[in-house]
Structures are given as C-alpha cells and as structure tokens.
N, C-alpha and C positions, 0 to 999 in steps of 0.2 A: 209581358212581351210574348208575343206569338211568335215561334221559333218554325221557320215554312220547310226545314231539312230534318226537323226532328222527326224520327217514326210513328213515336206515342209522346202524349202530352207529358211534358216532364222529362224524354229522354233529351240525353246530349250526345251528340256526335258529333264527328269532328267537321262536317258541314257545320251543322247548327252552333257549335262551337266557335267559328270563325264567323258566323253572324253576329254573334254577341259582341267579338272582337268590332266587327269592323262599327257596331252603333253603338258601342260603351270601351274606348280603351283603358278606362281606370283596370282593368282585370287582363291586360299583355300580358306582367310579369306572372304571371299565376298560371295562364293557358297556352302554350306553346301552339304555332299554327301548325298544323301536319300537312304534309301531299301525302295524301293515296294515291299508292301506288298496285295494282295486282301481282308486280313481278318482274324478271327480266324477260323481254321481249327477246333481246337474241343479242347478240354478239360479234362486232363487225370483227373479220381478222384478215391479217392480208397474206396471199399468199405464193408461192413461187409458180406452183401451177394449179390452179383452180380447179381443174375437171379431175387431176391425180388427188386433190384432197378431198373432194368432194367426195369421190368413189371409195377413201378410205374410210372416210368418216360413215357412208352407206354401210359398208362391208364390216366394217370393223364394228362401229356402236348402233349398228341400226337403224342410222337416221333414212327421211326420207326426203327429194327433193319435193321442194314450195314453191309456190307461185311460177314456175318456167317458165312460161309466155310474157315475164315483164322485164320492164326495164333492157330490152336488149340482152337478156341476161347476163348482165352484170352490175348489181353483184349477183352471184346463184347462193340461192337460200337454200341452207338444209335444215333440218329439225325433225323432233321427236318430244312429243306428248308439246309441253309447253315450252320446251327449250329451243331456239335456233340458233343458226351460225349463217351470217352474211359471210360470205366469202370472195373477197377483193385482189383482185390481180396486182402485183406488186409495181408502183408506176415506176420505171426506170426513169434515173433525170429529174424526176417529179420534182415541183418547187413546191416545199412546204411553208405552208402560211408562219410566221414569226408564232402565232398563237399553240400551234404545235410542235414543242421543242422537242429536239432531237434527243433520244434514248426513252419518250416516252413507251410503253408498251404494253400486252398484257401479260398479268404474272402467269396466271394461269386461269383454266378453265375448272369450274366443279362441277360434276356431275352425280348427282343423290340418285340411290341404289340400293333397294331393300339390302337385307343380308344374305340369300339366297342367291342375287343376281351379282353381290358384291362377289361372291366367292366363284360364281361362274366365269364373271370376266376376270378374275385372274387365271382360271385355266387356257381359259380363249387366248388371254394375251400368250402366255405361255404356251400354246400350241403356236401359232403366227412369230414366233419367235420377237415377241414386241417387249424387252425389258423393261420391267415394273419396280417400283421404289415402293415398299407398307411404311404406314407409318401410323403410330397407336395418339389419338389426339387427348384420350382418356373420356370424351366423350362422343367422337366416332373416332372409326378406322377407316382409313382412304389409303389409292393406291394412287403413284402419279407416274408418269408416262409421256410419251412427246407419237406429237402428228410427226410425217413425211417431212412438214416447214420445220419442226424444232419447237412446237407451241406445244406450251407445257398442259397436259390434260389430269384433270384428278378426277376419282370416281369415289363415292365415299358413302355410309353408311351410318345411320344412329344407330343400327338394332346388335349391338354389340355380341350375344348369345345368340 
C-alpha cells in the first residue's frame, strides 16, 4: 500500500495513519484517529468594558492589539507571541441559544512564563497593586490573578530553579 501522507517510505503519521483506517478498518481498535491540532488560537471572553480590558491586558501583560480594522471591531483581538484574547462586549438581554447553558464559563486563563519573567510579574503585579494567589503544582509554579471583569488569570512556569 502506498501511503500519499507518509514522509519516507515506511513512515506513519497520523495522516498516513488514518489512510490506512479509512481503506482497511480491521486495525480501528489498534490506531486511534488524532486531530492535529498546533494549539490554542486565542480565547473568546466577554467583557463589561472592552477598550478598559483591553488596555489592561496591553499594560499589564504586554499584549498587542490584532487585526483592528476587522469585524467592526468587535470582538477586539489582543495577543502576544501565539496567544490571543477575543474580547466580546457583554450583550445585555442577550437570548442565549438553549445549547449554551447558563453558568457555563472560563475557569481560567494560563499563561507559560520562563522563570525569570515568572518572578518578574510577581513584582509587577505587586507594584500595580494587583493581588496574586502562588501556588506550588510540584511540577510548575503559577501565580493566579483576576482582570478588571473578575476572569480569573494564571501565569505559570516549568523551570522550577
């Protein structure tokens, strides 16, 4: 069988993998299908005033704004390196579809942080007067925090030394 997603003759990937699937299923139980994925794209959240979090999120972690010329802006897109935040005005009244039940939410946000910059934004916060919660996971340390809206923010760190 000629495998058209494999790199080298003989390798398997999770394309070529799912070729095999789709023209021999005796071997399902054996190969699991994967999405590839590269990561999270960004993070829609909603908020009481958009241009005040927006600017916090600027000031505070650095982010930059994206795309500003789309959408009307709204939502306004922030981010930094791969991360972003959609930031959606909070709809007063809004009729939520049955599919999204009420209390749904996010828990929080994580943000990865050498150790160097982990220990910087705790000064930072603590200068801005922005109370910080540590907490030791045994295999990082992360600090967690709340925006202006109450959304809960972590910053967190493998490089433990």
């Amino acid at each position: 069988m000629v495998l058209r997603n494999a790199r080298r003759v003989g390798e398997l990937t999770p394309h070529s993998l799912a070729e095999i699937r789709v023209r021999d299923n005796s071997i399902n139980a054996k190969v699991p299908l994967m999405i590839e994925v590269e990561g999270i794209d960004h993070v829609a959240m909603s908020m009481r005033d958009v241009e005040r979090a927006a600017q916090w999120y600027i000031g505070v972690l650095g982010f930059e704004r994206l795309y500003e010329r789309m959408w009307d802006g709204v939502p306004v897109f922030i981010g930094k390196g791969t991360t972003a935040l959609a930031l959606f005005p909070i709809r007063e009244n809004a009729d939520c579809p049955e599919r999204e039940p009420k209390g749904v939410r996010m828990l929080h946000l994580a943000l990865r942080a050498n150790r160097k910059n982990f220990l910087a934004a705790q000064e930072e916060l603590k200068q801005r007067g922005i109370k910080f919660e540590f907490q030791d996971h045994e295999i990082s340390h992360s600090i967690y925090f709340r925006d202006p809206d109450g959304h809960r923010l972590e910053i967190t760190t493998y490089e433990l030394k």
